[in-house]
C-alpha positions in Angstrom: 0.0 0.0 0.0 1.5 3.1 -0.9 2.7 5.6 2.1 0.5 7.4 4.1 1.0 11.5 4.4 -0.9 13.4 7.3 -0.6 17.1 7.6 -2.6 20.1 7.6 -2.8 22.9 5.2 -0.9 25.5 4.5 -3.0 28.8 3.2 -4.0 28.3 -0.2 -4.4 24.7 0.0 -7.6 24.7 0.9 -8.8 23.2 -2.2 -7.5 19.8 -1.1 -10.0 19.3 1.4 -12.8 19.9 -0.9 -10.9 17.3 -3.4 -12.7 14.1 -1.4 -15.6 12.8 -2.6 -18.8 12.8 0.1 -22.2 11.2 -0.6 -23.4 13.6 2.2 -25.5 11.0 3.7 -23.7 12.0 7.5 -21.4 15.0 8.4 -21.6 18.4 8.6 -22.6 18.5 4.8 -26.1 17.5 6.2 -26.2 21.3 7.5 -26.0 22.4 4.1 -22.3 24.2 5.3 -19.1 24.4 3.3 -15.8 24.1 5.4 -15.2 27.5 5.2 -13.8 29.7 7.7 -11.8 27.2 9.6 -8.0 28.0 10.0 -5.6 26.4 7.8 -3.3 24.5 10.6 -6.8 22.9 12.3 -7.6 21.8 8.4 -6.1 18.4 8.3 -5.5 15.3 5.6 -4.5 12.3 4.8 -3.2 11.8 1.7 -1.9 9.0 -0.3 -0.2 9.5 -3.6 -1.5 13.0 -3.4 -4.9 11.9 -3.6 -6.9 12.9 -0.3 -8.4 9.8 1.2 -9.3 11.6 4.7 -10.1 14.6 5.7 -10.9 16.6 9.5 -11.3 20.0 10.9 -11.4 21.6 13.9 -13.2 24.7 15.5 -11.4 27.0 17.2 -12.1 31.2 18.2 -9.7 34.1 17.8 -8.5 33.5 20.8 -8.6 29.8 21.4 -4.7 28.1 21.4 -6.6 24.5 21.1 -9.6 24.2 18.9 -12.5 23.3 20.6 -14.2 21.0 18.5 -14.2 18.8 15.7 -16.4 19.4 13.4 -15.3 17.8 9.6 -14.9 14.3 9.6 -14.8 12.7 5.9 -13.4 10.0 4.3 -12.7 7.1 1.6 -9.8 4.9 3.8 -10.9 4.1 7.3 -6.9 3.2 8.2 -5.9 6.8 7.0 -9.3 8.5 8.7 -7.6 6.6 12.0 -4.1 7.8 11.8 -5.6 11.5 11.1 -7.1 11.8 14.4 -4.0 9.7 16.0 -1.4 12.4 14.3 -3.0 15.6 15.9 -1.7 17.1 18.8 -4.7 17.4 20.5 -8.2 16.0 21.2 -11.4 17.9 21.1 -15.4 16.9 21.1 -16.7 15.4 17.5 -20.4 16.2 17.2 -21.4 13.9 14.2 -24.4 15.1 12.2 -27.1 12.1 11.0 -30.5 12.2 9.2 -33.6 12.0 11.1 -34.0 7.8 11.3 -30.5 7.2 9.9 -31.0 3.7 11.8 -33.6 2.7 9.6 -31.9 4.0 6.4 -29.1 1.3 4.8 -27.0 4.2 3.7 -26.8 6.8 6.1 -26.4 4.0 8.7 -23.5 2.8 7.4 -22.4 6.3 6.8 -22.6 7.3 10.5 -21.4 3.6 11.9 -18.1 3.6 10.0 -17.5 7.4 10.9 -18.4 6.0 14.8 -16.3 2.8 14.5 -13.2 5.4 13.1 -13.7 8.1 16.0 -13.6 5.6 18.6 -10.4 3.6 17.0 -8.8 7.0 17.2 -9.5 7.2 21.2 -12.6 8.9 21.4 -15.7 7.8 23.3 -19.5 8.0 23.1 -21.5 10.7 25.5 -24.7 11.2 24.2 -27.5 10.9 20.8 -29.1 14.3 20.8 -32.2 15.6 18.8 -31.6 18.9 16.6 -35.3 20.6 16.1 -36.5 23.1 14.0 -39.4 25.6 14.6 -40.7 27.5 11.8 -44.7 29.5 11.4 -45.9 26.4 9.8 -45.0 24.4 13.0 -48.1 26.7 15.0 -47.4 29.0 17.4 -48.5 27.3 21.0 -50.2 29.0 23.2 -48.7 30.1 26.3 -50.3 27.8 29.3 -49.8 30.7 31.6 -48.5 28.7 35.1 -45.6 30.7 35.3 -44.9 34.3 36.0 -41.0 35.3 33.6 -39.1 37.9 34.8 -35.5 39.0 33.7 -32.3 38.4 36.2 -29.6 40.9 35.3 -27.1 39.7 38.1 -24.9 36.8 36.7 -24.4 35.5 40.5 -27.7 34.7 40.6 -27.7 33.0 37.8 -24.9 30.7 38.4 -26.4 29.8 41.7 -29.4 29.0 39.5 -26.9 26.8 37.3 -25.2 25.1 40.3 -29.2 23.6 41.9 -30.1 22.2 38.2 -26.4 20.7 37.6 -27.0 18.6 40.9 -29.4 16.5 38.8 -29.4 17.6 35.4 -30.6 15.3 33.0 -28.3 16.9 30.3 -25.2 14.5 29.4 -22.5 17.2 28.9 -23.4 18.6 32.4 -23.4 15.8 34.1 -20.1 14.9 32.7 -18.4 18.2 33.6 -19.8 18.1 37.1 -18.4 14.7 37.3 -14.9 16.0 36.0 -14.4 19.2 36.7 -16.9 20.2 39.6 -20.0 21.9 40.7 -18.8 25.4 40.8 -16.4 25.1 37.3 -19.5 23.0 36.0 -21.9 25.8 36.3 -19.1 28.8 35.4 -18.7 26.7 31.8 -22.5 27.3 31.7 -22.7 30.9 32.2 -19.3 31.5 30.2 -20.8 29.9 27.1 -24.5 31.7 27.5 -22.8 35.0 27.4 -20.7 34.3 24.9 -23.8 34.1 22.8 -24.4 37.4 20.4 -27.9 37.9 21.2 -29.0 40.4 24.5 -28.4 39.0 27.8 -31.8 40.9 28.8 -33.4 38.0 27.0 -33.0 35.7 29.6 -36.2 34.7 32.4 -36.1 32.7 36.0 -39.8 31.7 35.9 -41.4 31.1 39.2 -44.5 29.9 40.2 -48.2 31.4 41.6 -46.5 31.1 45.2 -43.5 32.7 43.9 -41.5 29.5 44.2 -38.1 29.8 41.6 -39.2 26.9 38.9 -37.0 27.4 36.2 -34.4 29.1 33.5 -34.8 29.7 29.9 -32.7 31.6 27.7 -34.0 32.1 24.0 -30.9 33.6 21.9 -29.3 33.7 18.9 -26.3 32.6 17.6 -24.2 33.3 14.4 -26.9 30.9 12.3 -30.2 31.2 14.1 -32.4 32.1 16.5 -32.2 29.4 19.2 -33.2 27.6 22.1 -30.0 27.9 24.2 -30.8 26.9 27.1 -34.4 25.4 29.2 -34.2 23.9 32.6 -36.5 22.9 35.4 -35.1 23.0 39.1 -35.3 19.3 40.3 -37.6 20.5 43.0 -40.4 21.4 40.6 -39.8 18.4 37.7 -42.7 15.8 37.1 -44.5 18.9 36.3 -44.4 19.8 32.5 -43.0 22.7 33.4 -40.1 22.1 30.6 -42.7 22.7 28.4 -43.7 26.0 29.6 -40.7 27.2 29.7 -39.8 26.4 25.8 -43.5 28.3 24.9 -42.2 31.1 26.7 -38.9 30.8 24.5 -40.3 30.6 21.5 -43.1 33.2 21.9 -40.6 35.7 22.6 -37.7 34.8 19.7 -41.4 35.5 17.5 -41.5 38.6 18.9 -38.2 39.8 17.9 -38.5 38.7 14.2 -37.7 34.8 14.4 -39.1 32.9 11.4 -36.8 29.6 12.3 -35.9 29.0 15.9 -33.4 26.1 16.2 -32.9 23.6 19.8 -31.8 20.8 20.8 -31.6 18.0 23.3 -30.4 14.7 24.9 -32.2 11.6 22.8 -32.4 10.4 26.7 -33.7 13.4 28.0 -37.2 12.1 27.5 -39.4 15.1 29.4 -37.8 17.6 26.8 -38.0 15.4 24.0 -42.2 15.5 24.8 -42.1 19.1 25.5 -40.8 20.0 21.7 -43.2 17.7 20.4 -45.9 19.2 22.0 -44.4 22.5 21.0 -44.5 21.5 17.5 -41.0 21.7 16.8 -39.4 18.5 14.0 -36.8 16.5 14.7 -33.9 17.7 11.7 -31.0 15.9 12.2 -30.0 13.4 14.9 -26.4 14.6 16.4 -24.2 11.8 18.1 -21.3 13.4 20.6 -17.9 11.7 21.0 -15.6 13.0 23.3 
Protein backbone atom coordinates (compact mmCIF):
# COMPACT_ATOMS: atom_id res chain seq x y z
CA UNK A 1 0.00 0.00 0.00
CA UNK A 2 1.51 3.10 -0.94
CA UNK A 3 2.65 5.55 2.12
CA UNK A 4 0.47 7.45 4.05
CA UNK A 5 0.99 11.54 4.43
CA UNK A 6 -0.92 13.40 7.31
CA UNK A 7 -0.63 17.08 7.63
CA UNK A 8 -2.58 20.09 7.61
CA UNK A 9 -2.82 22.86 5.18
CA UNK A 10 -0.94 25.52 4.46
CA UNK A 11 -2.99 28.82 3.16
CA UNK A 12 -3.97 28.28 -0.19
CA UNK A 13 -4.36 24.66 -0.02
CA UNK A 14 -7.59 24.69 0.92
CA UNK A 15 -8.83 23.24 -2.23
CA UNK A 16 -7.48 19.75 -1.15
CA UNK A 17 -10.02 19.35 1.44
CA UNK A 18 -12.82 19.91 -0.86
CA UNK A 19 -10.94 17.33 -3.42
CA UNK A 20 -12.72 14.09 -1.42
CA UNK A 21 -15.56 12.76 -2.62
CA UNK A 22 -18.78 12.78 0.10
CA UNK A 23 -22.18 11.17 -0.58
CA UNK A 24 -23.40 13.65 2.25
CA UNK A 25 -25.55 10.98 3.72
CA UNK A 26 -23.74 11.97 7.50
CA UNK A 27 -21.38 15.00 8.43
CA UNK A 28 -21.61 18.36 8.59
CA UNK A 29 -22.63 18.50 4.85
CA UNK A 30 -26.10 17.46 6.17
CA UNK A 31 -26.21 21.31 7.55
CA UNK A 32 -26.04 22.39 4.12
CA UNK A 33 -22.26 24.16 5.32
CA UNK A 34 -19.13 24.36 3.31
CA UNK A 35 -15.77 24.06 5.38
CA UNK A 36 -15.17 27.50 5.21
CA UNK A 37 -13.83 29.69 7.72
CA UNK A 38 -11.80 27.21 9.58
CA UNK A 39 -8.04 27.98 10.01
CA UNK A 40 -5.65 26.39 7.77
CA UNK A 41 -3.26 24.50 10.62
CA UNK A 42 -6.85 22.93 12.26
CA UNK A 43 -7.61 21.79 8.41
CA UNK A 44 -6.12 18.40 8.27
CA UNK A 45 -5.52 15.33 5.62
CA UNK A 46 -4.52 12.31 4.81
CA UNK A 47 -3.17 11.81 1.67
CA UNK A 48 -1.89 8.98 -0.28
CA UNK A 49 -0.18 9.53 -3.65
CA UNK A 50 -1.47 13.00 -3.41
CA UNK A 51 -4.93 11.88 -3.64
CA UNK A 52 -6.89 12.93 -0.29
CA UNK A 53 -8.44 9.78 1.20
CA UNK A 54 -9.29 11.59 4.75
CA UNK A 55 -10.12 14.59 5.67
CA UNK A 56 -10.93 16.57 9.48
CA UNK A 57 -11.25 20.00 10.86
CA UNK A 58 -11.36 21.59 13.90
CA UNK A 59 -13.17 24.70 15.46
CA UNK A 60 -11.35 26.98 17.24
CA UNK A 61 -12.08 31.19 18.19
CA UNK A 62 -9.74 34.14 17.83
CA UNK A 63 -8.53 33.48 20.79
CA UNK A 64 -8.58 29.81 21.45
CA UNK A 65 -4.68 28.10 21.38
CA UNK A 66 -6.57 24.49 21.11
CA UNK A 67 -9.59 24.16 18.94
CA UNK A 68 -12.47 23.32 20.60
CA UNK A 69 -14.25 21.03 18.53
CA UNK A 70 -14.16 18.80 15.70
CA UNK A 71 -16.40 19.42 13.42
CA UNK A 72 -15.35 17.80 9.63
CA UNK A 73 -14.88 14.29 9.63
CA UNK A 74 -14.82 12.69 5.90
CA UNK A 75 -13.38 10.01 4.30
CA UNK A 76 -12.73 7.13 1.61
CA UNK A 77 -9.82 4.95 3.77
CA UNK A 78 -10.86 4.13 7.29
CA UNK A 79 -6.94 3.17 8.16
CA UNK A 80 -5.89 6.81 7.04
CA UNK A 81 -9.28 8.49 8.72
CA UNK A 82 -7.60 6.65 12.03
CA UNK A 83 -4.07 7.81 11.84
CA UNK A 84 -5.60 11.45 11.06
CA UNK A 85 -7.11 11.75 14.43
CA UNK A 86 -4.04 9.66 16.03
CA UNK A 87 -1.39 12.35 14.33
CA UNK A 88 -2.97 15.63 15.89
CA UNK A 89 -1.73 17.08 18.78
CA UNK A 90 -4.67 17.36 20.48
CA UNK A 91 -8.17 16.03 21.18
CA UNK A 92 -11.44 17.88 21.15
CA UNK A 93 -15.40 16.90 21.05
CA UNK A 94 -16.70 15.41 17.54
CA UNK A 95 -20.45 16.23 17.22
CA UNK A 96 -21.36 13.85 14.17
CA UNK A 97 -24.36 15.13 12.17
CA UNK A 98 -27.06 12.15 11.02
CA UNK A 99 -30.53 12.21 9.22
CA UNK A 100 -33.58 11.95 11.13
CA UNK A 101 -34.03 7.80 11.35
CA UNK A 102 -30.48 7.25 9.91
CA UNK A 103 -30.99 3.70 11.82
CA UNK A 104 -33.56 2.66 9.61
CA UNK A 105 -31.90 4.01 6.35
CA UNK A 106 -29.14 1.30 4.80
CA UNK A 107 -27.01 4.16 3.72
CA UNK A 108 -26.85 6.82 6.11
CA UNK A 109 -26.44 4.01 8.71
CA UNK A 110 -23.54 2.76 7.36
CA UNK A 111 -22.36 6.34 6.82
CA UNK A 112 -22.63 7.29 10.46
CA UNK A 113 -21.36 3.59 11.89
CA UNK A 114 -18.05 3.60 9.98
CA UNK A 115 -17.52 7.43 10.85
CA UNK A 116 -18.43 6.02 14.82
CA UNK A 117 -16.30 2.85 14.46
CA UNK A 118 -13.21 5.36 13.14
CA UNK A 119 -13.68 8.06 16.00
CA UNK A 120 -13.56 5.58 18.60
CA UNK A 121 -10.42 3.61 17.03
CA UNK A 122 -8.79 6.98 17.20
CA UNK A 123 -9.51 7.20 21.19
CA UNK A 124 -12.62 8.92 21.40
CA UNK A 125 -15.71 7.81 23.31
CA UNK A 126 -19.47 8.00 23.10
CA UNK A 127 -21.51 10.69 25.46
CA UNK A 128 -24.72 11.23 24.15
CA UNK A 129 -27.49 10.88 20.79
CA UNK A 130 -29.11 14.27 20.83
CA UNK A 131 -32.18 15.62 18.79
CA UNK A 132 -31.57 18.86 16.58
CA UNK A 133 -35.33 20.55 16.12
CA UNK A 134 -36.49 23.13 14.04
CA UNK A 135 -39.37 25.62 14.64
CA UNK A 136 -40.70 27.45 11.77
CA UNK A 137 -44.69 29.53 11.39
CA UNK A 138 -45.92 26.42 9.84
CA UNK A 139 -45.04 24.44 13.03
CA UNK A 140 -48.12 26.69 15.03
CA UNK A 141 -47.41 29.00 17.43
CA UNK A 142 -48.51 27.35 21.02
CA UNK A 143 -50.21 29.01 23.16
CA UNK A 144 -48.73 30.13 26.32
CA UNK A 145 -50.31 27.78 29.32
CA UNK A 146 -49.83 30.68 31.56
CA UNK A 147 -48.49 28.66 35.06
CA UNK A 148 -45.61 30.73 35.28
CA UNK A 149 -44.86 34.26 35.99
CA UNK A 150 -41.05 35.28 33.57
CA UNK A 151 -39.14 37.91 34.76
CA UNK A 152 -35.49 38.98 33.66
CA UNK A 153 -32.30 38.36 36.20
CA UNK A 154 -29.63 40.88 35.27
CA UNK A 155 -27.13 39.71 38.05
CA UNK A 156 -24.85 36.79 36.68
CA UNK A 157 -24.37 35.52 40.46
CA UNK A 158 -27.68 34.71 40.56
CA UNK A 159 -27.72 32.98 37.82
CA UNK A 160 -24.90 30.74 38.36
CA UNK A 161 -26.38 29.80 41.66
CA UNK A 162 -29.40 28.96 39.52
CA UNK A 163 -26.94 26.81 37.28
CA UNK A 164 -25.22 25.08 40.28
CA UNK A 165 -29.22 23.62 41.88
CA UNK A 166 -30.07 22.23 38.24
CA UNK A 167 -26.44 20.66 37.63
CA UNK A 168 -26.98 18.62 40.92
CA UNK A 169 -29.42 16.49 38.82
CA UNK A 170 -29.43 17.60 35.44
CA UNK A 171 -30.61 15.26 33.00
CA UNK A 172 -28.35 16.86 30.30
CA UNK A 173 -25.17 14.49 29.44
CA UNK A 174 -22.50 17.21 28.92
CA UNK A 175 -23.40 18.65 32.43
CA UNK A 176 -23.36 15.75 34.06
CA UNK A 177 -20.08 14.95 32.68
CA UNK A 178 -18.38 18.20 33.65
CA UNK A 179 -19.84 18.13 37.07
CA UNK A 180 -18.37 14.74 37.34
CA UNK A 181 -14.85 15.97 35.99
CA UNK A 182 -14.36 19.20 36.73
CA UNK A 183 -16.87 20.21 39.57
CA UNK A 184 -20.02 21.94 40.67
CA UNK A 185 -18.75 25.36 40.82
CA UNK A 186 -16.38 25.15 37.33
CA UNK A 187 -19.46 22.98 35.99
CA UNK A 188 -21.92 25.76 36.25
CA UNK A 189 -19.11 28.78 35.43
CA UNK A 190 -18.72 26.73 31.84
CA UNK A 191 -22.51 27.26 31.66
CA UNK A 192 -22.71 30.88 32.18
CA UNK A 193 -19.31 31.54 30.18
CA UNK A 194 -20.75 29.92 27.05
CA UNK A 195 -24.52 31.70 27.52
CA UNK A 196 -22.80 35.02 27.44
CA UNK A 197 -20.68 34.29 24.92
CA UNK A 198 -23.85 34.10 22.80
CA UNK A 199 -24.36 37.39 20.37
CA UNK A 200 -27.92 37.89 21.22
CA UNK A 201 -29.00 40.44 24.54
CA UNK A 202 -28.43 38.97 27.79
CA UNK A 203 -31.81 40.85 28.82
CA UNK A 204 -33.45 38.01 26.96
CA UNK A 205 -32.98 35.69 29.57
CA UNK A 206 -36.18 34.66 32.35
CA UNK A 207 -36.07 32.75 35.97
CA UNK A 208 -39.76 31.66 35.88
CA UNK A 209 -41.40 31.10 39.18
CA UNK A 210 -44.52 29.90 40.16
CA UNK A 211 -48.16 31.44 41.62
CA UNK A 212 -46.49 31.13 45.21
CA UNK A 213 -43.53 32.73 43.89
CA UNK A 214 -41.53 29.47 44.23
CA UNK A 215 -38.07 29.78 41.64
CA UNK A 216 -39.17 26.90 38.88
CA UNK A 217 -36.97 27.37 36.21
CA UNK A 218 -34.45 29.08 33.54
CA UNK A 219 -34.84 29.71 29.93
CA UNK A 220 -32.70 31.55 27.70
CA UNK A 221 -34.04 32.14 24.04
CA UNK A 222 -30.90 33.55 21.93
CA UNK A 223 -29.32 33.72 18.88
CA UNK A 224 -26.26 32.59 17.57
CA UNK A 225 -24.23 33.30 14.39
CA UNK A 226 -26.94 30.92 12.34
CA UNK A 227 -30.17 31.19 14.10
CA UNK A 228 -32.38 32.09 16.51
CA UNK A 229 -32.22 29.37 19.23
CA UNK A 230 -33.24 27.59 22.13
CA UNK A 231 -29.98 27.90 24.18
CA UNK A 232 -30.83 26.88 27.14
CA UNK A 233 -34.37 25.37 29.25
CA UNK A 234 -34.21 23.92 32.57
CA UNK A 235 -36.48 22.85 35.41
CA UNK A 236 -35.14 23.03 39.07
CA UNK A 237 -35.26 19.33 40.33
CA UNK A 238 -37.62 20.45 43.04
CA UNK A 239 -40.37 21.41 40.56
CA UNK A 240 -39.80 18.37 37.69
CA UNK A 241 -42.65 15.81 37.06
CA UNK A 242 -44.48 18.87 36.29
CA UNK A 243 -44.40 19.78 32.54
CA UNK A 244 -43.01 22.68 33.44
CA UNK A 245 -40.06 22.09 30.60
CA UNK A 246 -42.74 22.66 28.42
CA UNK A 247 -43.68 25.97 29.56
CA UNK A 248 -40.72 27.21 29.73
CA UNK A 249 -39.77 26.35 25.80
CA UNK A 250 -43.54 28.26 24.94
CA UNK A 251 -42.17 31.08 26.66
CA UNK A 252 -38.95 30.84 24.53
CA UNK A 253 -40.32 30.60 21.54
CA UNK A 254 -43.14 33.21 21.93
CA UNK A 255 -40.65 35.66 22.56
CA UNK A 256 -37.74 34.81 19.66
CA UNK A 257 -41.35 35.46 17.52
CA UNK A 258 -41.49 38.64 18.92
CA UNK A 259 -38.22 39.76 17.91
CA UNK A 260 -38.55 38.71 14.20
CA UNK A 261 -37.69 34.81 14.39
CA UNK A 262 -39.08 32.87 11.43
CA UNK A 263 -36.83 29.63 12.26
CA UNK A 264 -35.91 28.99 15.86
CA UNK A 265 -33.35 26.09 16.19
CA UNK A 266 -32.95 23.63 19.79
CA UNK A 267 -31.84 20.79 20.81
CA UNK A 268 -31.61 18.00 23.31
CA UNK A 269 -30.40 14.70 24.85
CA UNK A 270 -32.16 11.57 22.84
CA UNK A 271 -32.38 10.44 26.71
CA UNK A 272 -33.68 13.37 28.02
CA UNK A 273 -37.24 12.13 27.47
CA UNK A 274 -39.37 15.14 29.42
CA UNK A 275 -37.83 17.62 26.78
CA UNK A 276 -37.98 15.45 23.97
CA UNK A 277 -42.21 15.50 24.83
CA UNK A 278 -42.07 19.11 25.55
CA UNK A 279 -40.78 19.97 21.69
CA UNK A 280 -43.16 17.73 20.35
CA UNK A 281 -45.89 19.17 22.01
CA UNK A 282 -44.40 22.52 20.97
CA UNK A 283 -44.55 21.51 17.52
CA UNK A 284 -40.98 21.70 16.82
CA UNK A 285 -39.38 18.51 14.05
CA UNK A 286 -36.78 16.51 14.66
CA UNK A 287 -33.90 17.75 11.66
CA UNK A 288 -30.99 15.89 12.19
CA UNK A 289 -30.03 13.40 14.88
CA UNK A 290 -26.39 14.57 16.41
CA UNK A 291 -24.15 11.79 18.15
CA UNK A 292 -21.34 13.41 20.55
CA UNK A 293 -17.88 11.75 21.03
CA UNK A 294 -15.65 13.05 23.31
Amino acid sequence: MPDLVIRPLVPGEEHLFAALPTTGAAGRALLGEEPAGYRPELMWVALREGTVVARAAWWAGPEDETPVALDWFDFTDFDAAVALLRTVPWRAEYSLHAPPGWRADPAAAREVQTRLDAAEAAGLELLVERYRYEWTPECGLPSRPGRLAFRPEPDDARILDVFREIHQDSLDAHARRATAERGLDVAAQEDLDLLRSLPSPREWWRLAYTSEGALAGLVVPARNSASPIVAYVAVLPAHRGRGYSYDLLVEATHDLVAEGAEKIVAATDRTNFPMARAFAKAGYAVTQHRIDLV
